[in-house]
C-alpha positions as CSV (number, residue, x, y, z in Angstrom):
1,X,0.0,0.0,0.0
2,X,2.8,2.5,0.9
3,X,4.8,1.7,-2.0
4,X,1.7,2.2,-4.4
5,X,1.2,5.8,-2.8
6,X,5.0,6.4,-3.0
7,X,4.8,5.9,-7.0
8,X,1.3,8.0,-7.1
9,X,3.4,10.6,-5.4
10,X,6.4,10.8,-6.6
11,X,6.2,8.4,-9.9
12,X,7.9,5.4,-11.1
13,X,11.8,5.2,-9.9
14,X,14.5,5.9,-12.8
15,X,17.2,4.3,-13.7
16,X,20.8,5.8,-13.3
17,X,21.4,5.3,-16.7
18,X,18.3,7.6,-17.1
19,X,20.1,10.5,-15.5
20,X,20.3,13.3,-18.4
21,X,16.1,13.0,-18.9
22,X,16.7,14.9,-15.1
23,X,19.1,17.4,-16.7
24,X,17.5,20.7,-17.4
25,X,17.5,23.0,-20.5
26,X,18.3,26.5,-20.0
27,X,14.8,28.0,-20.1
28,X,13.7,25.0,-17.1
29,X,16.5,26.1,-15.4
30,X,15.8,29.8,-15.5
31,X,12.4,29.5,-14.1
32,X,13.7,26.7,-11.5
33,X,16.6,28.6,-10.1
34,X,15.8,32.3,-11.0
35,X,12.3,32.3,-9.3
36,X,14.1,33.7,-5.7
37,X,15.7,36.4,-6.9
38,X,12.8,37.5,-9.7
39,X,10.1,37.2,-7.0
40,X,12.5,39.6,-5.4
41,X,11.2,42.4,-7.6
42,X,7.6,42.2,-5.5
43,X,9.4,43.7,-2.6
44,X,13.4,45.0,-3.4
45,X,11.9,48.0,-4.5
46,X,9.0,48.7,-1.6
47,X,11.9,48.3,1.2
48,X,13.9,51.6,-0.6
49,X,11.0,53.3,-0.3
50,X,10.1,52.4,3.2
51,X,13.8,53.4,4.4
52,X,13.4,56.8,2.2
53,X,10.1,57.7,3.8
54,X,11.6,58.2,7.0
55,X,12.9,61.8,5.5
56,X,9.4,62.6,3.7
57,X,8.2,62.0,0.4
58,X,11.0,64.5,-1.0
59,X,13.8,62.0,-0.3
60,X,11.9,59.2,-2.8
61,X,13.8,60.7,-5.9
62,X,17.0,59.0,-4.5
63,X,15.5,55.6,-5.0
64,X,16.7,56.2,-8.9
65,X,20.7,56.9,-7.8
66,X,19.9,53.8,-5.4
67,X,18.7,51.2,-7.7
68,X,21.0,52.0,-10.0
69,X,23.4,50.9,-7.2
70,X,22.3,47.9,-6.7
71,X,22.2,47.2,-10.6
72,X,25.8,47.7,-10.6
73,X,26.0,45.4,-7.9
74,X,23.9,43.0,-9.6
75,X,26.3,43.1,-12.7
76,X,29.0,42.6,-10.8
77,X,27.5,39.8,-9.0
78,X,26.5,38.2,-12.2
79,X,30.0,38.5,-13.7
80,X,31.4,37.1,-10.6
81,X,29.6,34.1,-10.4
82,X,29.4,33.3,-14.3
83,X,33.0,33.3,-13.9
84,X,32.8,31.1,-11.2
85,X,30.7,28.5,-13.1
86,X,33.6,28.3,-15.3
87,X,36.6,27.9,-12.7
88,X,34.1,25.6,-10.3
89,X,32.3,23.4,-13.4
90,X,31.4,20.8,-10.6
91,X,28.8,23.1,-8.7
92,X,29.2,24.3,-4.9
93,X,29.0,27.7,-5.9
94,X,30.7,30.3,-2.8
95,X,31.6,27.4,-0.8
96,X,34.0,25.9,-3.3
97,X,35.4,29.1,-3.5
98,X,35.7,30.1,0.0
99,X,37.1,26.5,0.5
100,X,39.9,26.4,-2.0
101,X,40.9,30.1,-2.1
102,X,40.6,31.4,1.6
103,X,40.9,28.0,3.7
104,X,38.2,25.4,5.3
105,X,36.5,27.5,7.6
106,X,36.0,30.2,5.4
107,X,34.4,28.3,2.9
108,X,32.3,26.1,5.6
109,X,31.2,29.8,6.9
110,X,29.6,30.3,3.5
111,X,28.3,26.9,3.5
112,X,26.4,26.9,6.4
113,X,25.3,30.2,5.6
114,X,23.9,29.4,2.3
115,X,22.2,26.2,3.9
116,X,20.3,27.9,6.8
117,X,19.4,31.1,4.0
118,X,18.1,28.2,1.6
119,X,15.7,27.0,4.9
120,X,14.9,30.8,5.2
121,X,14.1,31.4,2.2
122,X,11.4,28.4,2.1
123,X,10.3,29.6,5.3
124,X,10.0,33.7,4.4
125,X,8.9,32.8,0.8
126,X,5.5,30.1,1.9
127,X,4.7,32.4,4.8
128,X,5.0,35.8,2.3
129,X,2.5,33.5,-0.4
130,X,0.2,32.5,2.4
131,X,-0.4,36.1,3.6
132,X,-1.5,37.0,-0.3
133,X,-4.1,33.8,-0.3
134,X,-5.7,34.5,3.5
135,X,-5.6,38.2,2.6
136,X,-7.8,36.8,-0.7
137,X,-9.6,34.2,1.8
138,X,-9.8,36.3,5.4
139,X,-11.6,33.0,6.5
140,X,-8.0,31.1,6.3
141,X,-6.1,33.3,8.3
142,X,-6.7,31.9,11.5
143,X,-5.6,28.5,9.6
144,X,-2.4,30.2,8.0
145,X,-0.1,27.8,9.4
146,X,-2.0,24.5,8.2
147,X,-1.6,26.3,4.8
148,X,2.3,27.3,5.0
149,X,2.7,23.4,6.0
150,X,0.6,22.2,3.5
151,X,2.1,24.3,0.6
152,X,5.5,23.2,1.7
153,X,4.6,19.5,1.4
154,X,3.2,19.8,-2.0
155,X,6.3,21.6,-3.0
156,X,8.4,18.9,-1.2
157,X,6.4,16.1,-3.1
158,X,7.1,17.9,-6.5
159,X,10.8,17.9,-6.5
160,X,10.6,14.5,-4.8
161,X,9.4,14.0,-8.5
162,X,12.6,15.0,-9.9
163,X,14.1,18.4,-11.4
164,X,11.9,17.7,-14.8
165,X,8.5,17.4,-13.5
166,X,9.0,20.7,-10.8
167,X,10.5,22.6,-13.9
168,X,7.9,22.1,-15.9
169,X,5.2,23.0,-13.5
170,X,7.0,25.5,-12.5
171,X,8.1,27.4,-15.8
172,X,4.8,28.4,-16.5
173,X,3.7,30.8,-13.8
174,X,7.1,32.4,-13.2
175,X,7.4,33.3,-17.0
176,X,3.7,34.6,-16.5
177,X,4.9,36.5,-13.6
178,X,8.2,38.1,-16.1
179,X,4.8,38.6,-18.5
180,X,3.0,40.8,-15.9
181,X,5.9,42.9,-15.2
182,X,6.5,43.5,-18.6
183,X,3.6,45.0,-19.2
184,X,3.3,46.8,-15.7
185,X,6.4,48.3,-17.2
186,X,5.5,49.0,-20.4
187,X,2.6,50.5,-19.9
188,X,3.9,53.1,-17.1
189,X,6.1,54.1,-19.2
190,X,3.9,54.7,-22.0
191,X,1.5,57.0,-19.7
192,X,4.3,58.8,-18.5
193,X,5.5,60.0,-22.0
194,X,1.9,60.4,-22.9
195,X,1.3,61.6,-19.8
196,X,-2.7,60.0,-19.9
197,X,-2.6,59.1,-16.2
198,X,-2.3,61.5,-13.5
199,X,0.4,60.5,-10.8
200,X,-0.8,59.4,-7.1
201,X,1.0,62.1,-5.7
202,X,3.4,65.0,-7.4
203,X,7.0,63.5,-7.5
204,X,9.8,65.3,-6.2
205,X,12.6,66.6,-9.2
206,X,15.6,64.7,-9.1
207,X,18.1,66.9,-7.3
208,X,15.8,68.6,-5.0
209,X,17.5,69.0,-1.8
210,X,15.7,67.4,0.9
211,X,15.7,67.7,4.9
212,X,16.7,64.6,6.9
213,X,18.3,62.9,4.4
214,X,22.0,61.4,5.3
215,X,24.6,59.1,4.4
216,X,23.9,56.7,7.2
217,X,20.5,56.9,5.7
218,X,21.0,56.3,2.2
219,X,23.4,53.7,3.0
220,X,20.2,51.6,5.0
221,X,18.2,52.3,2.2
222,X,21.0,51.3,-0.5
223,X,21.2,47.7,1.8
224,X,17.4,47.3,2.4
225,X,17.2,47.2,-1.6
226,X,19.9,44.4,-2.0
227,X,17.2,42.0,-0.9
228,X,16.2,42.6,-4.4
229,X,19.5,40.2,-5.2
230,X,18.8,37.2,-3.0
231,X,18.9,34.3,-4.9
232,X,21.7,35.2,-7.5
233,X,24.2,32.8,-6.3
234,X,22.0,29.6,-6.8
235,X,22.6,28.6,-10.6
236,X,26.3,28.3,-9.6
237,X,25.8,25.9,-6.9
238,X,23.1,23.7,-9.2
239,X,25.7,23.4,-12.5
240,X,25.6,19.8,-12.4
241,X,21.8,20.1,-12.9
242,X,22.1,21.2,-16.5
243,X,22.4,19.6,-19.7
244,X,25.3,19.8,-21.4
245,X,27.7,21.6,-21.6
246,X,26.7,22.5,-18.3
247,X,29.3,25.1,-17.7
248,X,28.1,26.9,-20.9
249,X,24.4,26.8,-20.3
250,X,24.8,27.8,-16.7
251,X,26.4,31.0,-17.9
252,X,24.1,31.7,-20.1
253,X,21.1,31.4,-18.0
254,X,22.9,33.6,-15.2
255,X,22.8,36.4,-18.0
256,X,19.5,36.0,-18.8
257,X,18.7,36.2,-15.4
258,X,20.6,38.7,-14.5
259,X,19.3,40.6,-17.7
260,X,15.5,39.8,-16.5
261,X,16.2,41.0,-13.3
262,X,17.8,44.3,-13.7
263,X,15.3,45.1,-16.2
264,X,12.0,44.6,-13.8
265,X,14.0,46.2,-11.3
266,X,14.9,49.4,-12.7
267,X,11.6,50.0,-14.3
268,X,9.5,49.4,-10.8
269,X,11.6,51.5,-9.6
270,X,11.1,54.6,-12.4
271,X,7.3,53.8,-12.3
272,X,7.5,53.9,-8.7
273,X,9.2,57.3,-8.7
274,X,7.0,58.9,-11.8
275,X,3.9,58.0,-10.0
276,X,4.9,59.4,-6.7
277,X,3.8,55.9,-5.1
278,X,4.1,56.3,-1.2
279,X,4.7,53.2,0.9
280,X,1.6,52.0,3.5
281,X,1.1,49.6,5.4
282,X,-2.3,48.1,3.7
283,X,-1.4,48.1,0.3
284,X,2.2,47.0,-1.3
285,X,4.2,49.4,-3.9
286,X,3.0,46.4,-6.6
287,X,-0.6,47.0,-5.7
288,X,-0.6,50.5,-6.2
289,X,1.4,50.7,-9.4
290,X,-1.5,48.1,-11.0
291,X,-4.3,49.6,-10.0
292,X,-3.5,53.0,-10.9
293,X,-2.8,51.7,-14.0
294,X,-5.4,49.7,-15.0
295,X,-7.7,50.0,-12.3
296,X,-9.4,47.3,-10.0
297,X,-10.5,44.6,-12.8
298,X,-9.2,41.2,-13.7
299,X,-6.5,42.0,-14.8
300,X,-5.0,44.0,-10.7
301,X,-6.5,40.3,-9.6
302,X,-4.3,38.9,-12.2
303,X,-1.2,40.8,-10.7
304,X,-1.6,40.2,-7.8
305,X,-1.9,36.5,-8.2
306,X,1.0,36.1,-10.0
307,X,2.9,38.1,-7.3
308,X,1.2,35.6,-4.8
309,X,2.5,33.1,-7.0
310,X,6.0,34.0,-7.7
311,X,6.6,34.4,-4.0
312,X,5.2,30.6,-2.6
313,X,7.4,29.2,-5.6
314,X,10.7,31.5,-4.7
315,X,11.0,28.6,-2.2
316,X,11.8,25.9,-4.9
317,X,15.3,27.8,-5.4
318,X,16.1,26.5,-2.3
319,X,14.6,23.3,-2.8
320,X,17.2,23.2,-6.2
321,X,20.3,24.6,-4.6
322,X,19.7,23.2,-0.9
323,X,20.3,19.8,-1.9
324,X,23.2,19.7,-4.3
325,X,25.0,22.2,-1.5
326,X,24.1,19.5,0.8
327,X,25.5,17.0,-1.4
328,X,28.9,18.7,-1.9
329,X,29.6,19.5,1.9
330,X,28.5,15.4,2.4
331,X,31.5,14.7,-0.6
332,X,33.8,16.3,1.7
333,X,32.8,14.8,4.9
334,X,31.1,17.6,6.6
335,X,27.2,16.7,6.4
336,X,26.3,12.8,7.0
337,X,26.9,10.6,4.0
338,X,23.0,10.4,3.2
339,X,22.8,13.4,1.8
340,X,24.8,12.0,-1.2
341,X,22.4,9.4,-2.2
342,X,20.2,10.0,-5.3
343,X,16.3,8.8,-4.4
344,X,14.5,6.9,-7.0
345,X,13.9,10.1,-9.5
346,X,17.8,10.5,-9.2
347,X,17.5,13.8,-7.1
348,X,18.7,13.8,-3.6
349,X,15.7,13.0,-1.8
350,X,17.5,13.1,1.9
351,X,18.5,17.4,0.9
352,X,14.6,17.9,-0.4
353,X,13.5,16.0,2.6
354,X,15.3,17.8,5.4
355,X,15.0,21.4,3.6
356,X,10.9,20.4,4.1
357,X,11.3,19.8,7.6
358,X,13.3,22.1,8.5
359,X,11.3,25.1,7.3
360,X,8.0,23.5,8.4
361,X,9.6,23.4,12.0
362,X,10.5,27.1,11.6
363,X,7.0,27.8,10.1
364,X,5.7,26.4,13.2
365,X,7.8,28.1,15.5
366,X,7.2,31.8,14.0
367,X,3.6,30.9,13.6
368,X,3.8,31.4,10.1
369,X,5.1,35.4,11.1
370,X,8.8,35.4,9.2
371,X,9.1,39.0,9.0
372,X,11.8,39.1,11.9
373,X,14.1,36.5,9.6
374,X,13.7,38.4,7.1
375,X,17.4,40.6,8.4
376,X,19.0,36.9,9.0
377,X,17.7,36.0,5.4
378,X,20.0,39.0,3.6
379,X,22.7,38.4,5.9
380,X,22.7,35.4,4.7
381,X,23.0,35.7,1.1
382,X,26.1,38.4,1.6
383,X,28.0,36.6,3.9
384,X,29.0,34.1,1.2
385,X,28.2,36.8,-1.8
386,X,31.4,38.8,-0.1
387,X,33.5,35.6,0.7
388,X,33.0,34.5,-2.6
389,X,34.4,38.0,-4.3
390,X,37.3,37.6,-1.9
391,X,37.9,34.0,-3.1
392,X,38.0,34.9,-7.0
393,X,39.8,37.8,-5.9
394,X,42.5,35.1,-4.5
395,X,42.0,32.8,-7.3
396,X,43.1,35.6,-10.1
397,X,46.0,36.2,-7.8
398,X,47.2,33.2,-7.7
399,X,46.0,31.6,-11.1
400,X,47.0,35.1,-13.7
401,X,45.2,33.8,-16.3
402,X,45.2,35.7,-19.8
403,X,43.1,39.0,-18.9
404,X,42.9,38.4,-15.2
405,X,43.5,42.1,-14.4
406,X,39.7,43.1,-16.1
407,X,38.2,40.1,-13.6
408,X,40.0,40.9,-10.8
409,X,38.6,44.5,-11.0
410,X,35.1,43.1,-11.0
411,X,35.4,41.2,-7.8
412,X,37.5,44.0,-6.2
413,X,34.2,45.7,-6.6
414,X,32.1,43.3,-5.8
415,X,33.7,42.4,-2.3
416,X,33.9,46.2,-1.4
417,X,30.3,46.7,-2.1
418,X,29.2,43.1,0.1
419,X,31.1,43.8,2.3
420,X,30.0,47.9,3.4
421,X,26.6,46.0,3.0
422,X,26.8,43.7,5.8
423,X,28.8,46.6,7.6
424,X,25.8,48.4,7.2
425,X,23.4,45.4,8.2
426,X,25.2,45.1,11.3
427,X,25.4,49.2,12.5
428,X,21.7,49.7,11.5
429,X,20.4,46.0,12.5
430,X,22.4,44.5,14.8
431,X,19.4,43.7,17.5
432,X,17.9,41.0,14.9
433,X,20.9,39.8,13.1
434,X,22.9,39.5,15.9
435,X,22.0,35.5,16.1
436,X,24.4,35.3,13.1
437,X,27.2,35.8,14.9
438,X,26.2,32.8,17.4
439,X,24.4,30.8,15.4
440,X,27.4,30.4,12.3
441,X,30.3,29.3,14.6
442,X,28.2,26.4,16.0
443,X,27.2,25.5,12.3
444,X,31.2,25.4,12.1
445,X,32.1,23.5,15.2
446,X,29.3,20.5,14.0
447,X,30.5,20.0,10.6
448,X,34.3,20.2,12.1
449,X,32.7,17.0,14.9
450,X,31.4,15.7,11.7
451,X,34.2,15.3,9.7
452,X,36.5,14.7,12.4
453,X,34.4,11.5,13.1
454,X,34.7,10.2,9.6
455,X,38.6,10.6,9.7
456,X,38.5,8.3,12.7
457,X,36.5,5.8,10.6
458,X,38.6,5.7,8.1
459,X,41.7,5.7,10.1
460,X,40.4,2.7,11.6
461,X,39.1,1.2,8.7
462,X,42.1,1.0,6.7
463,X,44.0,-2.4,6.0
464,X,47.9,-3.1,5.2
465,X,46.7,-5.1,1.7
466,X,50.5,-6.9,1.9
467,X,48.9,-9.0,5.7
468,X,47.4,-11.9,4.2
469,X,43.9,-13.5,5.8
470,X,44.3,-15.8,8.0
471,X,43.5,-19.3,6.9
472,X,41.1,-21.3,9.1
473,X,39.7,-24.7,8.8
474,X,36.1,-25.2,6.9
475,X,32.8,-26.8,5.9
476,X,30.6,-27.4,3.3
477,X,28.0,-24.6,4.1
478,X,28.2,-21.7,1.9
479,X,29.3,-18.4,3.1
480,X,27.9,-15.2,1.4
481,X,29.3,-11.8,2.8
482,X,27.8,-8.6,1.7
483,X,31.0,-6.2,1.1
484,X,30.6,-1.8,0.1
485,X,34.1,-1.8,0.2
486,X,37.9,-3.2,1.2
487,X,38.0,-2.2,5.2
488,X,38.7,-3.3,8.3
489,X,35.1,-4.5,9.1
490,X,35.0,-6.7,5.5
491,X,38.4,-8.0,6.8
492,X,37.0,-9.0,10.0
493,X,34.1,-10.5,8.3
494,X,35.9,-12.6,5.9
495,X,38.2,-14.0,8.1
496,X,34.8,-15.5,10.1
497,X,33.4,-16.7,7.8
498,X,36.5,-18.7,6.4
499,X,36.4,-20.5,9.8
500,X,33.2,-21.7,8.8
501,X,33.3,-23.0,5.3
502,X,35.6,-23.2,2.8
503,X,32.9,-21.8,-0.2
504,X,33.2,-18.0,0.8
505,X,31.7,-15.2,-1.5
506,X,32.0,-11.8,-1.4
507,X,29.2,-10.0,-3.6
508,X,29.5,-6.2,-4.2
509,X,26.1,-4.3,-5.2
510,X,27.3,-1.4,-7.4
511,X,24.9,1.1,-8.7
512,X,27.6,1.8,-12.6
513,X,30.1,-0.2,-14.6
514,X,33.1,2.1,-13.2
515,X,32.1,1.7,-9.5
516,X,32.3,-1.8,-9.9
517,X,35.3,-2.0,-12.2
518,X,36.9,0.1,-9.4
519,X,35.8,-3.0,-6.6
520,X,37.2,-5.4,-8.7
521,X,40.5,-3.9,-9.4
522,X,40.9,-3.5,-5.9
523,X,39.7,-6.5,-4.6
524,X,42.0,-8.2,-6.6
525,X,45.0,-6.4,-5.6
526,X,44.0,-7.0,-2.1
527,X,43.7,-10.3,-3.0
528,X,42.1,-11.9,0.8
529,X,41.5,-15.7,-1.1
530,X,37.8,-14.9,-1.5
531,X,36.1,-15.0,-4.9
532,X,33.6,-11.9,-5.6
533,X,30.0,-11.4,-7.1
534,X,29.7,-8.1,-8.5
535,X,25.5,-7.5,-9.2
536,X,24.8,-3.9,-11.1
537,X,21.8,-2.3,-9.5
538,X,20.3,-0.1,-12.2
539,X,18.1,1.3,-9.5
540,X,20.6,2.0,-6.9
541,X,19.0,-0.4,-4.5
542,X,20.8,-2.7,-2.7
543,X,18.5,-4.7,-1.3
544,X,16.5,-5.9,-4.2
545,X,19.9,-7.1,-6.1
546,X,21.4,-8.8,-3.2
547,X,17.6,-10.6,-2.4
548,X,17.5,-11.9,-5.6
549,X,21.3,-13.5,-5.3
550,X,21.0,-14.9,-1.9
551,X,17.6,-16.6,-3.4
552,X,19.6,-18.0,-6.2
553,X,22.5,-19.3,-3.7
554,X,19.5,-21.0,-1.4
555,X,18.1,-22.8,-3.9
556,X,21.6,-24.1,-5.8
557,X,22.6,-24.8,-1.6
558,X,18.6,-26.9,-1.3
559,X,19.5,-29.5,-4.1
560,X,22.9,-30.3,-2.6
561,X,21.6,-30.1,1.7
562,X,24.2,-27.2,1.9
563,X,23.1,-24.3,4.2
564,X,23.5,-20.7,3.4
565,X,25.2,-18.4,6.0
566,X,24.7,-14.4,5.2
567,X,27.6,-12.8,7.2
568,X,27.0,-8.8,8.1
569,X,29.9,-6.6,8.3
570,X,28.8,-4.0,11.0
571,X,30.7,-1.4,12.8
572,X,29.1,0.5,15.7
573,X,30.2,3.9,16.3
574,X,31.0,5.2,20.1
575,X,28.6,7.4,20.2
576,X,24.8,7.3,19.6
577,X,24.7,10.1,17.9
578,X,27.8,9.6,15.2
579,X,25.2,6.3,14.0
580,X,23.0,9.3,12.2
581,X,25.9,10.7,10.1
582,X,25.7,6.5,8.0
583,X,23.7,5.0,5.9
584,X,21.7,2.0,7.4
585,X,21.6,-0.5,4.8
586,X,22.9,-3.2,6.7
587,X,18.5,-2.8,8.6
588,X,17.2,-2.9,5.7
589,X,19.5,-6.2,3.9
590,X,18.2,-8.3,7.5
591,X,14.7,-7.0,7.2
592,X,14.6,-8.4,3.8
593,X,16.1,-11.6,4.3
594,X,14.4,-12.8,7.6
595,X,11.3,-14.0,5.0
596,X,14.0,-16.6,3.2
597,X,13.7,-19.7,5.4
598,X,16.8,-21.7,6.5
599,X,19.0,-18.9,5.8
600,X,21.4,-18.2,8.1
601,X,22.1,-14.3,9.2
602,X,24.5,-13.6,11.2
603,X,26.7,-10.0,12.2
604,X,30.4,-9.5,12.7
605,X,30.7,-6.5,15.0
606,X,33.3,-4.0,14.7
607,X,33.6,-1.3,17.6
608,X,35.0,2.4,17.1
609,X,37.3,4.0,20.0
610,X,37.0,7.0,18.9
């Protein structure tokens, strides 16, 4: 019953020879991973305002100087992290960066930043989309937070589905979203050439001088608009997600975002400014710019439910970039080991999975209420946006390839700009961003225990392959030892179950021809005197392979009154809690054989010390 709903829910499971149908085409990739930073043209421009008003509606004419700011930022940005897709091909975007260029902890700071602003932006993004649908539906807001949860598990579902289905879904109301704003644009511009529509209020001439107006206070409303470029980094941690060449395509869908963006940016912001649109506190900057336009019809309700929209699916850029972060932090021992395994639509289900949770909990926990995350969410982003521009900076430095001077410029500007941001962030905001300065280090100090604990594994897992098994007598019964590698533990293993029987077999589950190429050339160096059984699993599963085999051994073993012994390699870590940073298969290989009768199991422990 379970495993029919699983198949309703998230379809039928895919081979990995079937892993370029998940690869995704520039145009899917633009609505998947661009959808963050695009839905960040509902509110970038609202939040210069709101910081400008504080002087009086003279001061809203520096929102032009402003956003042009933050478009050169956004070019440089863009620059910075196409060039990055080329240097870093294999995705991990400011954390492979930080990592290489600047050291480990650098790059884990922008790691586990980037990780907890993915979880925010789930969080900030489902709770911003469910204000718009009670605000529609003023009998669901006492339910908001049933709805948050709900919308999160129907997005979690989708890209359980794999990267194809949620793109396709997906593409369609985010490019009707780019549509909207297109012709928000265009036709604001056209009435204030024509000048056919009167403006909400008079507009203040650029240059007039007005009172209250500072540098500290330009500088707050210059960062409050860089929310407007959350999101920019997450095609260059998702690389390996594209067809190929991934590299290429990557780059080229940055640009395009990057083009999108700046254009809906800018021109909000002129339409803002030309109309004299004020910031209040029961109507958003959006809303007032379509209905003054076109008036209270379908077409507002239109706008302001593909804002709606746009927002709620923001949240899948994390659900893109969360995992394959995940999965490169897990490569280099830092996150447990399951986040590296590909689920049955080849994505990897254990990232999607925990990014759900995780900003369900926080859901829960804010009541649905994320404006107070919203300082932590931009902190966030330009914590590893500036240690990224100081990596390239480092890498040009080092590297001098031909024209380096031109890049290195770009990032010099880049990292100057991140980093009087976040100087800003902390002057102006320090009472809710100071968890930041807490919360990072301990994000630090667990992947350091994390890692540290697989270095003793393998420490004590290593073998001298020139110490040969010891040979013990034997028996008839046949032996079969499930083996994921040449350790310690499979030593252990092998040499107990030569004491029983003379017929030992090794049998290796490998889920590609290289893996178990690899296995073979190793085992065979290693040489321990025990024939292997290499079984490709074109499903990654181990336990259906291995089934099948033992059932084959049992019923060659019946016809000759042989039994069959199925010897378990299994180490036990020292503490409970280093057990959830490994894979369990070894549970599920002994839930699926207890049904085979006469079949021996039995488990070869191996303790860690440390």
């Amino acid at each position: 019953m379970l495993t029919k709903l699983k198949r309703l829910l998230i379809g039928r499971p895919l081979k990995s020879n079937e892993s370029h149908s998940q690869k995704l085409n520039k145009f899917k990739a633009l609505a998947v991973l661009s959808s963050d930073a695009l839905s960040s043209v509902a509110y970038g421009p609202e939040q210069i305002l709101i910081v400008l008003m504080a002087a009086g509606s003279g001061a809203l004419w520096f929102s032009l100087p402003i956003s042009l700011g933050v478009l050169i930022l956004l070019v440089a940005l863009v620059l910075s992290y196409q060039q990055i897709i080329y240097a870093y091909p294999q995705g991990g975007g400011a954390y492979m960066v930080a990592k290489e260029n600047l050291g480990t902890n650098f790059g884990l700071t922008a790691g586990g930043a980037l990780l907890v602003d993915y979880i925010l932006t789930v969080a900030v993004s489902i709770s911003a989309g469910t204000d718009a649908i009670t605000s529609a539906f003023p009998a669901l807001h006492d339910h908001s937070v049933s709805v948050a949860v709900c919308i999160v598990v129907l997005i979690t579902i989708l890209n359980l589905r794999g990267l194809t289905d949620s793109a396709t879904l997906l593409s369609y109301p985010v490019y009707f979203f780019v549509l909207i704003m297109l012709i928000i644009i265009g036709g604001g511009i056209y009435a204030a050439l024509t000048g056919t529509i009167t403006p909400i209020h008079q507009h203040a001439q650029m240059g007039t001088p007005a009172m209250g107006v500072s540098l500290f206070l330009l500088l707050r409303a210059f960062s409050s608009g860089c929310s407007a470029l959350t999101g920019v980094e997450a095609i260059s941690n998702a690389i390996p997600s594209f067809k190929n060449p991934a590299p290429k395509n990557a780059a080229k869908t940055l640009l395009m975002m990057g083009g999108i963006l700046a254009i809906l940016l800018a021109g909000i912001v002129f339409i803002a400014y030309w109309f004299g649109v004020h910031p209040v506190n029961d109507q958003t900057v959006l809303s007032q710019i379509a209905g003054h336009l076109f008036g209270r019809n379908i077409f507002y309700y239109m706008i302001q439910a593909s804002t709606a929209l746009i927002l709620i699916l923001a949240a899948n850029t994390g659900y893109s970039a969360f995992p394959l972060l995940a999965f490169n932090l897990a490569r280099d021992k830092y996150m447990p080991r399951p986040f590296k395994v590909r689920g049955d639509r080849l994505g990897y289900s254990n990232g999607i999975l925990t990014l759900g949770a995780l900003s369900i909990i926080l859901i829960i926990i804010f009541k649905g209420r994320t404006e107070n995350l919203i300082p932590l969410y931009a902190v966030g982003v330009f914590i590893p946006f500036s240690l990224s521009q100081t990596g390239m900076i480092v890498h040009w430095i080092r590297q001098k390839p031909k024209g380096w001077g031109g890049k290195l410029v770009i990032n010099l500007i880049g990292a100057l700009i991140c980093y009087l941001i976040l100087a800003i962030f902390f002057l102006t905001k320090f009472t809710n961003i100071w968890p930041v300065l807490v919360f990072v280090p301990i994000v630090i100090i667990i992947f350091h225990k994390i890692h540290e604990h697989y270095m003793h594994v393998a420490e004590q897992l290593r073998i001298d392959f020139s110490e040969p098994l010891p040979v013990i007598h034997s028996s008839d019964n046949v032996i079969v030892v499930p083996v994921a590698g040449i350790t310690k533990v499979v030593e252990q293993s092998l040499t107990y179950a030569k004491s029983l029987s003379d017929n030992v077999m090794a049998v290796y589950v490998g889920d590609s021809p290289e893996a178990i190429e690899k296995m073979t050339r190793e085992w065979n160096e290693w040489n321990p005197g025990v024939r292997l059984v290499t079984l490709h699993s074109l499903y990654r599963s181990i336990v259906s392979p291995l089934d099948k085999f033992i059932s084959t051994v049992k019923y060659k073993a019946d016809k000759s009154g042989a039994t069959v012994t199925v010897v378990f390699p299994q180490f036990y870590t020292k503490k409970w809690w280093q057990s959830l940073l490994h894979n369990q298969s070894g549970v599920l290989i002994k839930a699926s054989l207890i049904r085979h009768k006469d079949v021996v199991i039995a488990t070869v422990p191996y303790h860690f010390k440390k």
